[in-house]
C-alpha positions as semicolon CSV with decimal commas, in nm:
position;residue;x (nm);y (nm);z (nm)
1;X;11,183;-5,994;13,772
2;X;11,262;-6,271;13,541
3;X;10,986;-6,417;13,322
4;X;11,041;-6,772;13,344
5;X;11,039;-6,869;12,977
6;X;10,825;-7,225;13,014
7;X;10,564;-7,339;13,283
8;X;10,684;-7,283;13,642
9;X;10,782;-7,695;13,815
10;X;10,761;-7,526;14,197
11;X;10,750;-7,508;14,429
12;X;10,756;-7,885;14,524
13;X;10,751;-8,113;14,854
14;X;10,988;-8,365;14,865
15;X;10,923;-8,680;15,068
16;X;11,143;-8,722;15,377
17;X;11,296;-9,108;15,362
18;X;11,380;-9,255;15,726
19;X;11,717;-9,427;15,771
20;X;11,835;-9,667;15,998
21;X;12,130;-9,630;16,242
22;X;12,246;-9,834;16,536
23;X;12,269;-9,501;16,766
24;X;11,940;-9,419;16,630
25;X;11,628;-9,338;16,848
26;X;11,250;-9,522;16,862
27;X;11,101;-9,216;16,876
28;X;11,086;-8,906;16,622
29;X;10,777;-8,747;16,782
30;X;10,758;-8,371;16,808
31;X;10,889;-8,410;16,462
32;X;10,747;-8,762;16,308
33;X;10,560;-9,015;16,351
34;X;10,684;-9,346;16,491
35;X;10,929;-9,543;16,261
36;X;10,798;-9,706;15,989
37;X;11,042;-10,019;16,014
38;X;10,998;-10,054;16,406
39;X;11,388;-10,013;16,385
40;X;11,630;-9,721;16,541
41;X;11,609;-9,422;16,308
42;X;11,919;-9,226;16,307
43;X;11,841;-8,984;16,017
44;X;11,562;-8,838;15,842
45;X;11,679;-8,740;15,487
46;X;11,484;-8,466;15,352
47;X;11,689;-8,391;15,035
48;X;11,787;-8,696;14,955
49;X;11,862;-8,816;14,551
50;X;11,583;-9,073;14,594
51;X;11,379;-8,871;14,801
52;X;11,016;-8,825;14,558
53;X;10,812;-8,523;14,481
54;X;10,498;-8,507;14,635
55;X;10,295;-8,245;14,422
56;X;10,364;-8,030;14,082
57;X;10,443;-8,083;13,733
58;X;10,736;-8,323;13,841
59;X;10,528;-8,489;14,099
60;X;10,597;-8,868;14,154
61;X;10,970;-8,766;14,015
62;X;11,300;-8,857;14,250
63;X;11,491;-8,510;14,282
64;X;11,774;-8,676;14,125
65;X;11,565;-8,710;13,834
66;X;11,427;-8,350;13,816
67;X;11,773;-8,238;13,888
68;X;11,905;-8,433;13,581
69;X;11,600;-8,277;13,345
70;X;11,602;-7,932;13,513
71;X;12,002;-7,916;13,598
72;X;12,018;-7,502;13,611
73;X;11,715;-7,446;13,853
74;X;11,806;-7,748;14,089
75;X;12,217;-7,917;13,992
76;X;12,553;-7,802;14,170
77;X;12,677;-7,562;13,846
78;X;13,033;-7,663;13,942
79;X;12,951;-8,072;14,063
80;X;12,617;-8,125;13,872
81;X;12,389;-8,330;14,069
82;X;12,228;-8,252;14,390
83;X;12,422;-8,002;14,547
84;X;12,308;-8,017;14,906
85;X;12,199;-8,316;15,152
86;X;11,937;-8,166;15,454
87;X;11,854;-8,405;15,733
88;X;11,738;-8,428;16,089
89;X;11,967;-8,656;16,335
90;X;11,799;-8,826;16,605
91;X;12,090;-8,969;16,764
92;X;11,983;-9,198;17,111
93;X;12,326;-9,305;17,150
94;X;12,685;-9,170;17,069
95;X;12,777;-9,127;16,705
96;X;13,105;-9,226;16,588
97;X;13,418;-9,009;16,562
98;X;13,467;-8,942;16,234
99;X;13,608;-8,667;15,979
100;X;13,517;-8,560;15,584
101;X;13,742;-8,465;15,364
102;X;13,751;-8,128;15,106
103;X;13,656;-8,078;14,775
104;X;13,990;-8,097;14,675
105;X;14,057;-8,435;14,858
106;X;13,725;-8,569;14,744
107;X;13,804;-8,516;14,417
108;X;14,126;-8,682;14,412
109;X;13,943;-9,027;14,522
110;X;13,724;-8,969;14,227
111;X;13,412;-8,790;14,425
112;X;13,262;-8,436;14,301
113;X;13,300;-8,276;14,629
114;X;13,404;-8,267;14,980
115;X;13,173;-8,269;15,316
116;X;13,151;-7,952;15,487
117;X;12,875;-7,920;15,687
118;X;12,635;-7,741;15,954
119;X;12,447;-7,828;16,234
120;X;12,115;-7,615;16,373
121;X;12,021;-7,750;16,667
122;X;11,626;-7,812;16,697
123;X;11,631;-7,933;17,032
124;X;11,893;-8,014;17,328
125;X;11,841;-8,182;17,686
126;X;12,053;-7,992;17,973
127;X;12,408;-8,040;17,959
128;X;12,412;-8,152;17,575
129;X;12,719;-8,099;17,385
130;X;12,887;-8,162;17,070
131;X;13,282;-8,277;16,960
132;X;13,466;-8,041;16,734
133;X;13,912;-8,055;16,695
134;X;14,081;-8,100;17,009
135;X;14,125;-7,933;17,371
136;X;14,504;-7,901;17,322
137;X;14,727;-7,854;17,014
138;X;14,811;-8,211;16,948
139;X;14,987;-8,357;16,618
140;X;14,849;-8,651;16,386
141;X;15,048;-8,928;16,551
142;X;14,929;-8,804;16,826
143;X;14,573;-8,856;16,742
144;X;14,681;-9,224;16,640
145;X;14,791;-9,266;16,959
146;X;14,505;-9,165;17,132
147;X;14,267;-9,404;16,869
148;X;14,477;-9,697;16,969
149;X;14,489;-9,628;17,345
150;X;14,163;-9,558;17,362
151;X;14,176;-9,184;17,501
152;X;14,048;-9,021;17,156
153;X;13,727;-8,916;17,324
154;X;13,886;-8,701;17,626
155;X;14,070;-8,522;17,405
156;X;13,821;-8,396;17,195
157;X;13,717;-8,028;17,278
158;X;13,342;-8,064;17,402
159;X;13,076;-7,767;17,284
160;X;12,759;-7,730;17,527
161;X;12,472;-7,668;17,267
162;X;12,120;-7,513;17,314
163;X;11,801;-7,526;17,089
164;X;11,902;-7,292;16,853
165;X;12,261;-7,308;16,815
166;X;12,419;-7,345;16,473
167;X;12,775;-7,529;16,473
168;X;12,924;-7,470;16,158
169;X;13,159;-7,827;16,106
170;X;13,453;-7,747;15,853
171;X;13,623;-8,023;15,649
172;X;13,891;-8,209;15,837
173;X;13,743;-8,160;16,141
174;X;13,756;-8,436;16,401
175;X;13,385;-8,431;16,531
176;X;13,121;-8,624;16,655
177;X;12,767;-8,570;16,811
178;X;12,538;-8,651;17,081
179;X;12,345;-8,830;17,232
180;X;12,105;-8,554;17,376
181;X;12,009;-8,315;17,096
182;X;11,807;-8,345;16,802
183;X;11,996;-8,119;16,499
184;X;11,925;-8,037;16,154
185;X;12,215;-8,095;15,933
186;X;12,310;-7,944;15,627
187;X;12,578;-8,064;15,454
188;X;12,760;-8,096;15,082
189;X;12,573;-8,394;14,925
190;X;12,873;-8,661;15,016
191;X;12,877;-8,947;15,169
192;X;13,229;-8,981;15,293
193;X;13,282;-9,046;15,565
194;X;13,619;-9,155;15,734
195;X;13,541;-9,350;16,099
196;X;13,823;-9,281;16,356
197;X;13,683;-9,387;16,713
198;X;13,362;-9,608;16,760
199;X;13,342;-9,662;17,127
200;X;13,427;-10,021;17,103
201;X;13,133;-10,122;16,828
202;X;13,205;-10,365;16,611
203;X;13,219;-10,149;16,265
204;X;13,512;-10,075;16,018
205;X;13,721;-9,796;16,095
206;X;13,925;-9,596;15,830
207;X;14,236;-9,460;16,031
208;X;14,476;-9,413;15,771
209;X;14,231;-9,215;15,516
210;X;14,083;-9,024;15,822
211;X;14,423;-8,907;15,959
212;X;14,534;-8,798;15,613
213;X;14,251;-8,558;15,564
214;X;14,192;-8,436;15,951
215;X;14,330;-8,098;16,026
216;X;14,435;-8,008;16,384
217;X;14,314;-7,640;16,334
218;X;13,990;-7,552;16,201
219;X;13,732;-7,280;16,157
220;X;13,471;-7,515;16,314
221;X;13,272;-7,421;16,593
222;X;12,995;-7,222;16,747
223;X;12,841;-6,940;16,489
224;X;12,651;-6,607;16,640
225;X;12,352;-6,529;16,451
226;X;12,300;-6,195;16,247
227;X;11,926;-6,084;16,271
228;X;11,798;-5,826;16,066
229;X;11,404;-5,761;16,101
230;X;11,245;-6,089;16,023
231;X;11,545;-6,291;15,912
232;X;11,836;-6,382;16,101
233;X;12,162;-6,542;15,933
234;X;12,246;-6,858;16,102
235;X;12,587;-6,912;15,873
236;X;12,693;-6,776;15,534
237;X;12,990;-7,077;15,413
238;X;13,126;-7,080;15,079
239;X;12,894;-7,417;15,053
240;X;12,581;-7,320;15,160
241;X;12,383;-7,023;15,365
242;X;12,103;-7,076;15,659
243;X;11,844;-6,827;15,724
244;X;11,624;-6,827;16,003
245;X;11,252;-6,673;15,957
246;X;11,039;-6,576;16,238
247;X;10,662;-6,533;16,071
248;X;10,412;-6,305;16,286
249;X;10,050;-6,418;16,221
250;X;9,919;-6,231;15,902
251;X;10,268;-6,085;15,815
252;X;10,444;-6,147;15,495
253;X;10,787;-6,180;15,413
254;X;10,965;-6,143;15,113
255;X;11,231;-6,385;14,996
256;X;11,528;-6,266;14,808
257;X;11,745;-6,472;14,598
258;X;11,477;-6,607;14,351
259;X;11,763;-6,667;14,034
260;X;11,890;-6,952;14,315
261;X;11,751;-7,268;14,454
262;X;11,565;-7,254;14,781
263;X;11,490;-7,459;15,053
264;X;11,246;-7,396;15,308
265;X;11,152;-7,636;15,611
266;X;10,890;-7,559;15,881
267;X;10,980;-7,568;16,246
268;X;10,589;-7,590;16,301
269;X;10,264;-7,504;16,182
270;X;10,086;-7,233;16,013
271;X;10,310;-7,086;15,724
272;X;10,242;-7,086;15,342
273;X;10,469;-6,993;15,074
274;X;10,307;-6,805;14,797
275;X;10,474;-6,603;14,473
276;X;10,478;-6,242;14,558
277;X;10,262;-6,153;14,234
278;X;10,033;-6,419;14,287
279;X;9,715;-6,582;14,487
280;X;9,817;-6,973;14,503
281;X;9,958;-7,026;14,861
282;X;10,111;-7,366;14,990
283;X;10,133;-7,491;15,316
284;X;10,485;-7,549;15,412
285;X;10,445;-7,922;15,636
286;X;10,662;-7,928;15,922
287;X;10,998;-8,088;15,926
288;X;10,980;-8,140;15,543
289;X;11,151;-7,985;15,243
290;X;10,972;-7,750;15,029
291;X;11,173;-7,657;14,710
292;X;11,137;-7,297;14,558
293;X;11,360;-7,391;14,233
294;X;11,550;-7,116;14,063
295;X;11,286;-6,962;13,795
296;X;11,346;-6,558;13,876
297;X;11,007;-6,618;14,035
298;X;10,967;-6,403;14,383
299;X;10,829;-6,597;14,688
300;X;10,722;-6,476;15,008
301;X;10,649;-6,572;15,390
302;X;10,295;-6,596;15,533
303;X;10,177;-6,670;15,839
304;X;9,816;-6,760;15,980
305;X;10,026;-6,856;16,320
306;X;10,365;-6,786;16,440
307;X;10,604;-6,944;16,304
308;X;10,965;-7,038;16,218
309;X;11,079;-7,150;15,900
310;X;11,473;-7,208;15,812
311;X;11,587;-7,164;15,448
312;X;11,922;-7,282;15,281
313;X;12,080;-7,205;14,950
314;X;12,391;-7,342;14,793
């Protein structure tokens, strides 16, 4: 194991910032408590650049801050900055058709990276589905056509979704979600984001920069999960990987991968993160971020209940 060569800065909370949407919902109970603005809340950012750190030697720091100071245990090597943007969507009403673009097309607009993305579902009322690409092969003026006629949204190849479903959402691909479902989202920290179809609501739309990036064919779509013993691989992208960990009460699981940044949220109660050579345990909270940085220090898993804890790595 590596020795970390100065005084260990994790692991750390981070604290989750609420963010208004017009599709957003008035209530974000199992998960949180009611909105602090009275307003819909559409998104719960948990790694967000101005999200701040709750506890530690960085504590009261933004993460975009203790990225900056601590770049190799937290940055994007390639990017810099923060590589990864987790949140939980509470949508209450439709969300927009939109696309991303790739790295490559991100960075010829002047942004470090593209928006791939995932989606773990958390929670889904019968007959929930999500939008991914098309039903039928269909060609980009085609997809024009449909915007301006207003049959966009038939076309769209419709995904049922349970609670526990991961969609893995690829660059260029025509989606949209909800309402219904309640989803963790992991995605390439960008915020570009190219609005096709909006259901008639009165907000910009970027057709011309959406068509050039969407692709008609895509690896999006439905992922089966890999389990092996406690863990179970929910996706492995170039971008990022999701683990699922089911903790048995007064088991302990350890967590590979400690040269890398890791990021653990709580489906529920009852787990603590602790190293593997040491006493000092942490409760994880639910449905926030808890930040294992990359020090070479080992972590694993307890439980004093059952419980379910997802962790992603760039």
């Amino acid at each position: 194991m590596t020795i970390p060569s100065q005084p260990s800065i994790g692991p750390f909370i981070l604290t989750p910032l609420q963010v208004e949407r017009i599709w957003g919902a008035s209530s974000l109970e199992p998960w949180f408590d009611v909105p602090e603005t009275g307003k819909p809340i559409g998104e719960v950012w948990l790694t967000a650049a101005e999200c701040l750190i709750g506890n530690g030697p960085l504590h009261g720091k933004t993460l975009a801050a203790a990225t900056e100071s601590h770049p190799a245990l937290l940055g994007d090597k390639d990017a810099g900055g923060v590589p990864l943007l987790l949140k939980i969507l509470f949508p209450h009403e439709k969300l927009s058709v939109q696309v991303h673009p790739n790295d490559e097309q991100a960075r010829a607009i002047g942004e470090p990276r593209g928006k791939n993305e995932c989606w773990y579902v958390l929670s889904a009322e019968p007959g929930a589905s999500v939008a991914l690409g098309f039903r039928e092969p269909i060609t980009t003026e085609g997809i024009r056509a449909a915007i301006e006629q207003g049959t966009l949204e038939e076309k769209l190849a419709h995904v049922p979704v349970k609670a526990g479903d991961l969609v893995y959402v690829e660059a260029g691909t025509i989606h949209a979600i909800g309402p219904g479902v309640v989803i963790l989202e992991t995605q390439q920290y960008s915020d570009v984001t190219y609005r096709l179809y909006d259901y008639g609501r009165p907000r910009e739309l970027h057709l011309d920069k959406g068509l050039a990036v969407t692709r008609t064919e895509t690896g999006a779509g439905l992922v089966p999960p890999v389990t092996e013993g406690p863990r179970t691989q929910l996706v492995k992208s170039p971008y990022f990987t999701v683990d699922r960990f089911d903790v048995k009460v007064g088991q302990t699981i350890k967590l590979e991968n400690s040269d890398q940044m890791q990021l653990l949220i709580a489906l529920g109660d009852g787990c603590f993160v602790q190293p593997v050579s040491g006493s000092a345990a942490m409760e994880l909270p639910k449905a926030c971020v808890v930040v294992l940085p990359g020090e070479g220090i080992a972590y694993q898993l307890a439980g004093t209940e059952s419980a379910r804890v997802v962790r992603v790595t760039a």
